[in-house]
ZAMARGU-4260 file (C-alpha; in steps of 0.2 Angstrom, whole numbers, plus 5000, padded with zeros to 4 digits):
<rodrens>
0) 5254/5006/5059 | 5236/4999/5063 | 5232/5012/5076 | 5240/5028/5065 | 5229/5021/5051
5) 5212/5021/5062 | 5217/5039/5069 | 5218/5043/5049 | 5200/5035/5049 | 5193/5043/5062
10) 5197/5060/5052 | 5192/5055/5035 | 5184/5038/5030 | 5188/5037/5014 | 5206/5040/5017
15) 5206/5025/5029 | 5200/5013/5014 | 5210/5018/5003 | 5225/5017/5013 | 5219/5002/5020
20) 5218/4993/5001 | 5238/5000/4998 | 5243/4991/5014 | 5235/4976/5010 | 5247/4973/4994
25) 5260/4972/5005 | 5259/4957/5014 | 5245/4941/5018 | 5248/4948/5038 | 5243/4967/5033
30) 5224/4958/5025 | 5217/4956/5042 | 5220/4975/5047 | 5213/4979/5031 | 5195/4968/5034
35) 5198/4976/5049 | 5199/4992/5044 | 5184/4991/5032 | 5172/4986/5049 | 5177/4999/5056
40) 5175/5011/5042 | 5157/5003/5041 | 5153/5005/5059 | 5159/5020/5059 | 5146/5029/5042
45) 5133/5016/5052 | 5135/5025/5068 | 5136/5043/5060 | 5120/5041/5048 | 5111/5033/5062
50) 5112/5050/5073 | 5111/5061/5056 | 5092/5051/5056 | 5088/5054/5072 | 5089/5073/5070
55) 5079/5073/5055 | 5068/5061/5064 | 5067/5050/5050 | 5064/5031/5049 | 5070/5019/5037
60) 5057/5007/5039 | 5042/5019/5032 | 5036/5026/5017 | 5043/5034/5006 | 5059/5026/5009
65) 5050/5010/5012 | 5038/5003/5000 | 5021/4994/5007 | 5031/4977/4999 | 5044/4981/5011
70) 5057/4985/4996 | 5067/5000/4996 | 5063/5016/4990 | 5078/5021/4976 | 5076/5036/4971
75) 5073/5043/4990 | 5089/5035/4997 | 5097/5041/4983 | 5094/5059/4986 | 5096/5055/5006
80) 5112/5048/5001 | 5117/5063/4991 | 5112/5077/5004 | 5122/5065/5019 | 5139/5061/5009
85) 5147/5077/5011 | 5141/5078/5029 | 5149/5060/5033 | 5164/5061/5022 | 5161/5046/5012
90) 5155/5043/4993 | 5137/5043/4987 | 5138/5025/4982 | 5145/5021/5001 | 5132/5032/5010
95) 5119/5024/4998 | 5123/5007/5003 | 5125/5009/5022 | 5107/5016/5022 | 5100/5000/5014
100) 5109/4993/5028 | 5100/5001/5041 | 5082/5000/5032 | 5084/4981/5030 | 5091/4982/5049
105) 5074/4994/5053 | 5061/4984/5043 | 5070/4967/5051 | 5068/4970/5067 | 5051/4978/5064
110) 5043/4963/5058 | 5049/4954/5074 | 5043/4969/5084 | 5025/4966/5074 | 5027/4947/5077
115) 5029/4952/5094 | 5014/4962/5097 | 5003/4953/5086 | 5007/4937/5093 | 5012/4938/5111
120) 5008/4944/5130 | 5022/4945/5142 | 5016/4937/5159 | 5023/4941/5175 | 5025/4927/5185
125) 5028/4925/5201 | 5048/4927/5208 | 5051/4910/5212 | 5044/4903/5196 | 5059/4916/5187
130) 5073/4906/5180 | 5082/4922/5174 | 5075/4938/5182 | 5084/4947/5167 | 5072/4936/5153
135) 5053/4942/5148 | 5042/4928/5150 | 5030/4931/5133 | 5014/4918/5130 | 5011/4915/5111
140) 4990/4916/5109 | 4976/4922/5100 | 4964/4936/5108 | 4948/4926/5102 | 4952/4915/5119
145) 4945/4912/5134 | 4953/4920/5150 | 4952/4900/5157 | 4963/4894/5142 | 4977/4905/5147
150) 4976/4900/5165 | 4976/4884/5159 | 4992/4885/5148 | 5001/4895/5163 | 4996/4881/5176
155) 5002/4867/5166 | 5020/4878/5160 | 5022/4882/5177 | 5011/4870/5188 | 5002/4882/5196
160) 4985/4879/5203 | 4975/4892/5208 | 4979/4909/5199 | 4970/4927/5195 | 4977/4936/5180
165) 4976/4953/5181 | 4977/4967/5168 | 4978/4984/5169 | 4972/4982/5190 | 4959/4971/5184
170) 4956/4953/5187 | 4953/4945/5170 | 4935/4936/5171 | 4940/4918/5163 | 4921/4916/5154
175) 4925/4930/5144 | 4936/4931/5129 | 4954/4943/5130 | 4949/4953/5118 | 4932/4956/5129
180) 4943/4962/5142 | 4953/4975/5133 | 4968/4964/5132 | 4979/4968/5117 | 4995/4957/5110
185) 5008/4966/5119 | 4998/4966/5134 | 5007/4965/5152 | 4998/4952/5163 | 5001/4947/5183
190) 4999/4930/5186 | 4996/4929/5205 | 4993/4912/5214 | 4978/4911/5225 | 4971/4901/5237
195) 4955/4890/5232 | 4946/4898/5243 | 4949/4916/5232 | 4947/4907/5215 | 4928/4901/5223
200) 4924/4919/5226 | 4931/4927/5212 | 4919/4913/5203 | 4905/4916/5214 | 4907/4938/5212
205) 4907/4934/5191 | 4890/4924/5193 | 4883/4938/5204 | 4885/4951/5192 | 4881/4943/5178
210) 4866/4940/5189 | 4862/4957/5193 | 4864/4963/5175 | 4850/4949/5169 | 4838/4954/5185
215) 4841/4971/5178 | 4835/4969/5162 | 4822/4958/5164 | 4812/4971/5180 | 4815/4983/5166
220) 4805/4974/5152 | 4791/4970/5165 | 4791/4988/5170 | 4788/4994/5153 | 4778/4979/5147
225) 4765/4985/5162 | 4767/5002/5153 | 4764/4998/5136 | 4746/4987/5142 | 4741/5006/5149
230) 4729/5011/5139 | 4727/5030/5146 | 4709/5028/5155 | 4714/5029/5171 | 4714/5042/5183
235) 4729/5055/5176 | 4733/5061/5194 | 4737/5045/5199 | 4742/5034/5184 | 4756/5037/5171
240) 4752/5033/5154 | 4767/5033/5141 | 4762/5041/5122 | 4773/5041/5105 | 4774/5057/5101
245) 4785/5064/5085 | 4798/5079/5087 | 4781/5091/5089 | 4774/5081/5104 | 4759/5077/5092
250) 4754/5059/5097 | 4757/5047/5085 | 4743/5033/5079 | 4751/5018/5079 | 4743/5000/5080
255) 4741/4991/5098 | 4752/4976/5095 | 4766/4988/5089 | 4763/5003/5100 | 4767/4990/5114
260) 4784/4985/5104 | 4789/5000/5103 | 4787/5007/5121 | 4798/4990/5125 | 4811/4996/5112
265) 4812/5014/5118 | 4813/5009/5136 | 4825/4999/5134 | 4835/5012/5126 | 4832/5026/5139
270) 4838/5014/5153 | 4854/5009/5146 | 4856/5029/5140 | 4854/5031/5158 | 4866/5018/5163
275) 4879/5026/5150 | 4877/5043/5158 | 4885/5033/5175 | 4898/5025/5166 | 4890/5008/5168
280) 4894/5003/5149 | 4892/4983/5152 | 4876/4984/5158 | 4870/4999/5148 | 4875/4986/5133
285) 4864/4972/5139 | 4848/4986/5140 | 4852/4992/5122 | 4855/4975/5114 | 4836/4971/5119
290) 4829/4989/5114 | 4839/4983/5097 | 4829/4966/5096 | 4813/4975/5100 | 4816/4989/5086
295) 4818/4976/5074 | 4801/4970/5078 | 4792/4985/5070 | 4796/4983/5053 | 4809/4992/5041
300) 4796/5005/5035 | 4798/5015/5052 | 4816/5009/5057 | 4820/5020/5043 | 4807/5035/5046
305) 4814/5039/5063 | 4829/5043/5071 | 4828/5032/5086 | 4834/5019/5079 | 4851/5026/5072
310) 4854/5035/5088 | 4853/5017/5097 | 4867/5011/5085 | 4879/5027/5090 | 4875/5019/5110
315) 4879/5004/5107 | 4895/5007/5095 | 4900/5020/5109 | 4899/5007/5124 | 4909/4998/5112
320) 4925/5010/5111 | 4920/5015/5130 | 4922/4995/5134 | 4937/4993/5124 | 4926/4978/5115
325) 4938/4973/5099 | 4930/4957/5095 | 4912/4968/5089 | 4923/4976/5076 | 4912/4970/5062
330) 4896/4974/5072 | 4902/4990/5076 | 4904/4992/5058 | 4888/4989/5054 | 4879/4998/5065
335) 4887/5013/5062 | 4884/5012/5041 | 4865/5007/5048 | 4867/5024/5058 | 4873/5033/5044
340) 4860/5028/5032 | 4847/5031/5041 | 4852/5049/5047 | 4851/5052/5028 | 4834/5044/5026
345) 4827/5057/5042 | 4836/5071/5040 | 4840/5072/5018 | 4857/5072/5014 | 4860/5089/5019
350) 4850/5090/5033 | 4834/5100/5024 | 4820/5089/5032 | 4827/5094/5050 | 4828/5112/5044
355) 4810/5111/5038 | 4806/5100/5053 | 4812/5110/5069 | 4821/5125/5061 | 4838/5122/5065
360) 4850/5109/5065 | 4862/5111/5078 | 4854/5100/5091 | 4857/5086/5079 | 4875/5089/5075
365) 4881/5080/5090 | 4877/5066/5084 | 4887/5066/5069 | 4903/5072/5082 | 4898/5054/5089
370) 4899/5044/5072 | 4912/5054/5065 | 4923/5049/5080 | 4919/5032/5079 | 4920/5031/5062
375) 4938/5036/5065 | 4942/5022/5078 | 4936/5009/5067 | 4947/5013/5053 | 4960/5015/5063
380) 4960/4998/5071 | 4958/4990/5053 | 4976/5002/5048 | 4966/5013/5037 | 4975/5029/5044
385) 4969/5041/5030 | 4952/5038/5033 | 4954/5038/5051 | 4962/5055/5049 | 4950/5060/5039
390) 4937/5056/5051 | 4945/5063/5067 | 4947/5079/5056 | 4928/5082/5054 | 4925/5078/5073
395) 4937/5090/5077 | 4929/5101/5067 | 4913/5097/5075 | 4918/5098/5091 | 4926/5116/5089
400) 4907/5123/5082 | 4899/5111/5096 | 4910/5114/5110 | 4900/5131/5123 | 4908/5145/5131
405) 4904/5142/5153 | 4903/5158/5152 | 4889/5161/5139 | 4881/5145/5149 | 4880/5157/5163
410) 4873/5170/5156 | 4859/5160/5152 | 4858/5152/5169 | 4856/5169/5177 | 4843/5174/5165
415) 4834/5157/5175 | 4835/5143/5163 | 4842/5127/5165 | 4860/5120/5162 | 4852/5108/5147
420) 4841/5119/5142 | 4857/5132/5139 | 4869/5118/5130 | 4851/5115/5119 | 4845/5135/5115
425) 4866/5138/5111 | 4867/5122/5101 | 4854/5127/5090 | 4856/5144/5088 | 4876/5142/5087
430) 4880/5151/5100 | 4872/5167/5100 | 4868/5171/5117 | 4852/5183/5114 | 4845/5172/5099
435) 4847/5156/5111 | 4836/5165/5123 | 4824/5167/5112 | 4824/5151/5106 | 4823/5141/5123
440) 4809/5156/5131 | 4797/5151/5113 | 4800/5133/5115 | 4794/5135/5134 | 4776/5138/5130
445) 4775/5125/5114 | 4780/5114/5128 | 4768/5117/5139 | 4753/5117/5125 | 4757/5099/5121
450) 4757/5096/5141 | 4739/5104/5141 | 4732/5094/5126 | 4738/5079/5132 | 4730/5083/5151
455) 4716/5087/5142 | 4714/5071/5131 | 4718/5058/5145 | 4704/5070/5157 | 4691/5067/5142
460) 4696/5049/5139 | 4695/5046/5158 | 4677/5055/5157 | 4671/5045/5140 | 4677/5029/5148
465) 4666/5034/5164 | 4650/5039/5153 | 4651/5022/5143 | 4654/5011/5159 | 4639/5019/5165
470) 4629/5015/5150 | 4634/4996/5157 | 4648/4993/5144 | 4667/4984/5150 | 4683/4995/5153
475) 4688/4985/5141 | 4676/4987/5126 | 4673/5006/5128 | 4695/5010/5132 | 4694/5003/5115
480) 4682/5011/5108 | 4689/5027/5114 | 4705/5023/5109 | 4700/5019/5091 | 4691/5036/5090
485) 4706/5046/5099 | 4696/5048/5115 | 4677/5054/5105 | 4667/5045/5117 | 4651/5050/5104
490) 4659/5042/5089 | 4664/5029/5101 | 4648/5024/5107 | 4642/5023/5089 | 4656/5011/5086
495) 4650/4999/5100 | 4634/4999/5096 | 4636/4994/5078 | 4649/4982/5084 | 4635/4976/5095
500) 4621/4975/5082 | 4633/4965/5069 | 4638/4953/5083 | 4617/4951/5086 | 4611/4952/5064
505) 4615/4943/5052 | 4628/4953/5041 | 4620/4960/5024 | 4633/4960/5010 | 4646/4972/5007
510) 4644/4985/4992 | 4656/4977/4981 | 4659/4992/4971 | 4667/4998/4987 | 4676/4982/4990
515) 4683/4982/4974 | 4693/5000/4979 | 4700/4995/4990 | 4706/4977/4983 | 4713/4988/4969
520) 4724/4997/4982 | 4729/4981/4987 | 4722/4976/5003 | 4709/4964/5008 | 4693/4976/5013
525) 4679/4966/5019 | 4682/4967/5038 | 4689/4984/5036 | 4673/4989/5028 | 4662/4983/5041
530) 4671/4989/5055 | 4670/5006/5046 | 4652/5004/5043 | 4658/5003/5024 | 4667/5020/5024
535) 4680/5018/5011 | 4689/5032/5018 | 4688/5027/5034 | 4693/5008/5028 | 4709/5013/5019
540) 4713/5024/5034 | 4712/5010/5047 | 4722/4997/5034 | 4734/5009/5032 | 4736/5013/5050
545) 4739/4993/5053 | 4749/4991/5036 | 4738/4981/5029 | 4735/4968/5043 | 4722/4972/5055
550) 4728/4963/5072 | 4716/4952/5083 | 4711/4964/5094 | 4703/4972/5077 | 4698/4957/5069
555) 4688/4954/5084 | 4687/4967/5097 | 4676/4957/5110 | 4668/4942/5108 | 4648/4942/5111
560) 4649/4940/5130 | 4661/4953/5133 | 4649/4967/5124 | 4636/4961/5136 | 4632/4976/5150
565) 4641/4972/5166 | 4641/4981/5180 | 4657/4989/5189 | 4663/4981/5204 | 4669/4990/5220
570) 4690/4984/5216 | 4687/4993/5197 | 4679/5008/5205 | 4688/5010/5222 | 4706/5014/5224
575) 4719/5025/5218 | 4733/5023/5205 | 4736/5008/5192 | 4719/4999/5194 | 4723/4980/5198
580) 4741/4984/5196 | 4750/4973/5212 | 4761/4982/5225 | 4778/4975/5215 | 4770/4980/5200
585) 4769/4998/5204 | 4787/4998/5212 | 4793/4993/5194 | 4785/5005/5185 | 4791/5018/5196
590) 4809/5011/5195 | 4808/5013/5176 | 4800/5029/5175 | 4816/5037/5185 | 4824/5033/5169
595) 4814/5043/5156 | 4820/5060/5151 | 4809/5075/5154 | 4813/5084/5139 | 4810/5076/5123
600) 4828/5081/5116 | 4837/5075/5132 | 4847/5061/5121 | 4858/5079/5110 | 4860/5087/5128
605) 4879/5080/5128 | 4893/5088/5138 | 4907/5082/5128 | 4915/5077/5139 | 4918/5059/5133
610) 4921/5065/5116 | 4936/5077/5121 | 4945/5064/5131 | 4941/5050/5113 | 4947/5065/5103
615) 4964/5067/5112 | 4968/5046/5112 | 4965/5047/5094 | 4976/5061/5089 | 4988/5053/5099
620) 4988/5037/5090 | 4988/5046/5075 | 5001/5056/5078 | 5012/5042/5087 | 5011/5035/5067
625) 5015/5051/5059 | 4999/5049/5049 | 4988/5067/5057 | 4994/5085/5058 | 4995/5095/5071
</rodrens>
């Protein structure tokens, strides 16, 4: 009776309970085949709804049949439950309640599955150490550990001495956090004994290259520091002399103190773009983390004012991603709003001061690509997948407009220009061939003009810095001079010897009809007036250059002894290149200057290459969650 009943299941469900509830009445015996009966009736709608699921590739445990509280979704099962009934040969009401089964099975086991991955690693221990070769060996901890705190939990679970974990064919470093070192819950990690001998030199090999980072930065700060002292005097054939130019090339007049913090700060940040374009992220991080400190020495006012200073918060954020670094989650979030912000102040919010500025903007619109994509990773690693979604889809966007034909980069080659120079000219002019060549054959000469201005400012600097030394003056008093008249050595030599006769006469009272101008604009005059020879205009100008606050070297530009006549001796006047620069000195300089771009718009010449391969991982989380569209 039992198994004719189950072949009577097997056909029709339904049937099966029914007849399994008129056999029950018959005896106490025939209640157990009934329970029975109902299992198998329930394993069976189970079995049947599951495969019915998998075909329509539909989960339980997610929305809409799931809400965010984890509480079912009615009205969607309901309708599930209707359009499955007829299929399984059960009642609405059954169907209905079989799926709840299954979504509280589904949301169940993903909450372990998210205990799991949020909570654990599996470790890989060595054979002997398996007790059951068929059982996981998981660790419970927190990312925001040291490597040495999880070696030290393994060694004293499993009384192992020396070890290595390694991760992904890496060995874990143990002075760094896990979340440093990419590793996520979920994470596989070998744990392999070692020898002491191995654990020194693994040690030893950490220390070194955190070494060679440091040496790194700190030959690159001296490099630039010599370079930032330069003041353009010497001998142009033989000395290299760094200027802040804006997007024209048209040097820019910025005070001493902070022309010299800013050289530090932009030199820092070409090395470690240099270092990113070798795929050294670490140490290209350690370079940009100082330009940072040094940037943020010059005062908001030009932070916001140029785009340097957002573009180093794309590098940084993208060594981030490129280094896998989780635990600068909030930094990275910071920066990028910081990048964001002041791409608006620069450019206007749609991009009209760039227009106006350079007469396109699709040089520029790589680095939106950038911040659009890591926009996108950040929100997807806090789970805010629409965003993240959102994000991805203007990147892709970008990257569609953005992305050149090789063989429209040919053309161009052919016609004898450069591979950047190509990307650039298309980049700007959107891809049109002819009108790029246009573009990059006009750019050519303006190039060229601000080469010969600026040759021919340092050769009349040079010759104005001679004429003065001959008149019996210090290098240093008359490069000052010269520098504080941009390079007129007549207006220069007025200077020093006004400087000279207020150093030797008592100083005659200001005009305070003029000093009060200038206090009215709110600025303390009095030294700006005599410096000026109480030119008001001149005054205002020279405060404002200096924001208000004239440095020392202003304040007093050479005490009495230094403005004495002094002749030249033979090591100033003999000699060729950096004069009084040692050997080391120069090597450093040299080293550094490898590292600066020859085009002033080197830092939008991207291949997107990186961008492609960050592009594809993101789709692929996001469509591995069912949040982006193909």
């Amino acid at each position: 009776m039992f198994w004719i009943i189950c072949s009577r299941f097997i056909c029709c469900g339904e049937a099966v309970i029914q007849a399994g509830k008129a056999y029950s009445k018959r005896s106490d015996v025939a209640d157990i085949d009934f329970q029975h009966c109902l299992r198998m009736a329930e394993l069976h709608i189970h079995s049947k709804l599951v495969n019915l699921l998998k075909q329509d590739n539909i989960q339980l445990r997610n929305p809409p049949y799931t809400t965010e509280d984890r509480e079912a979704g009615q009205q969607y099962l309901q309708e599930l439950a209707v359009n499955y009934a007829p299929i399984v040969c059960f009642s609405v009401s059954e169907v209905a309640s079989a799926l709840e089964s299954i979504r509280a099975s589904e949301v169940a086991s993903g909450m372990r599955n998210k205990t799991y991955r949020e909570t654990c690693v599996e470790l890989f221990l060595p054979k002997d150490l398996k007790k059951d070769t068929k059982k996981n060996n998981y660790l419970e901890t927190k990312l925001d550990v040291l490597a040495q705190d999880i070696m030290d939990r393994i060694t004293e679970q499993y009384g192992l001495k020396y070890i290595q974990l390694i991760f992904k064919g890496k060995t874990l470093t143990p002075e760094k956090r896990l979340d440093e070192q990419n590793v996520k819950n979920n994470s596989k990690i070998m744990v392999l004994r070692v020898s002491e001998p191995e654990r020194k030199k693994q040690m030893v090999e950490v220390e070194e290259e955190k070494k060679t980072q440091d040496r790194s930065v700190q030959r690159t700060q001296k490099g630039f520091q010599i370079l930032s002292e330069r003041d353009g005097t010497d001998d142009p054939a033989t000395t290299t002399f760094l200027e802040i130019a804006d997007q024209k090339g048209n040097p820019l007049k910025i005070p001493h103190s902070k022309k010299k913090t800013l050289i530090l700060a932009m030199g820092f940040h070409e090395k470690g773009r240099a270092l990113m374009k070798r795929k050294q992220y670490d140490t290209a991080l350690g370079h940009l983390v100082q330009a940072d400190d040094q940037f943020c020495k010059c005062g908001s006012k030009l932070l916001n004012t140029v785009d340097n200073y957002a573009v180093l918060q794309l590098d940084i954020v993208w060594c981030y991603q490129a280094l896998e670094a989780l635990s600068y989650l909030d930094d990275g979030k910071r920066r990028l709003q910081m990048a964001e912000d002041c791409f608006h102040n620069c450019y206007g919010d749609q991009q009209q001061r760039l227009m106006k500025i350079k007469g396109n903007t699709g040089g520029e619109e790589v680095l939106f690509l950038r911040l659009y994509l890591l926009q996108s990773i950040l929100a997807h690693m806090v789970g805010n997948e629409r965003q993240a979604t959102q994000k991805l889809k203007q990147a892709e966007d970008l990257y569609e407009r953005l992305c050149l034909d090789p063989g429209e980069i040919k053309e161009l080659k052919d016609l004898g220009f450069s591979d950047q120079e190509a990307r650039l000219g298309l980049r700007a002019c959107h891809g049109n061939v002819g009108k790029a060549a246009l573009h990059i054959t006009h750019r050519r000469p303006e190039r060229e003009e601000m080469k010969r201005k600026e040759s021919e400012k340092r050769r009349m600097c040079v010759e104005g810095l001679a004429t003065l030394r001959e008149l019996g003056y210090s290098k240093k008093d008359a490069a000052w001079a010269l520098h504080q008249t941009d390079g007129d050595m007549d207006r220069a030599y007025r200077m020093l010897l006004d400087s000279a006769a207020r150093t030797n006469n008592t100083e005659l009272p200001i005009n305070q009809s003029k000093v009060e101008q200038l206090t009215y604009l709110g600025f303390e005059p009095e030294v700006a007036l005599r410096l000026t020879g109480e030119n008001v205009r001149g005054a205002t100008q020279l405060l404002q250059d200096n924001q208000g606050v004239l440095p020392p070297e202003l304040l007093s530009p050479s005490p009495a002894s230094s403005l004495s006549k002094e002749p030249r001796t033979t090591s100033e006047s003999a000699g060729s290149g950096s004069q009084g620069e040692a050997p080391m000195d120069v090597d450093l300089v040299n080293e550094v200057l490898e590292d600066i771009p020859l085009s002033e718009e080197d830092y939008l010449d991207l291949t997107l290459e990186e961008e492609s391969e960050v592009i594809d991982k993101m789709k692929s989380y996001l469509y591995k969650n069912g949040t982006a569209s193909s």
